[in-house]
N, C-alpha and C positions, 0 to 999 in steps of 0.2 A: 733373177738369174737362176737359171735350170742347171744345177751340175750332173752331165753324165759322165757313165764310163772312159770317153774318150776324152775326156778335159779333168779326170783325176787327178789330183796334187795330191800325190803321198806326204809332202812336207805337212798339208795341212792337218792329214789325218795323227800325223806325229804331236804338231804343237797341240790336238784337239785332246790327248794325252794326256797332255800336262794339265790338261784345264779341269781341277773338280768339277762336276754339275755346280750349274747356277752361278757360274765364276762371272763376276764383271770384267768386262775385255777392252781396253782404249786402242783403236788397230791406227798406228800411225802411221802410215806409208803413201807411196805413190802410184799405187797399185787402184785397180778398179773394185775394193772391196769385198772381194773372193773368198778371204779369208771369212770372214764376218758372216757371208750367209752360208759359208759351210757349218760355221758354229752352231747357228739357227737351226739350221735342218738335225 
């Protein structure tokens, strides 16, 4: 998954926030995992 500018999720940049480097992340949702390789990048 390619995230560009037009498919931004400011929430995720907010929870990426909270996250120290090298946090371990459990993403439980119903979502297509978005979350997760925003992290990665």
């Amino acid at each position: 998954m390619n995230i560009n500018a037009s498919e931004f999720r400011h929430d995720f940049a907010i929870i990426a926030g909270w996250l120290p480097f090298g946090t371990k992340v459990l993403d439980l949702g119903c979502g297509h995992g978005g979350l997760l390789e925003y992290l990665k990048s």
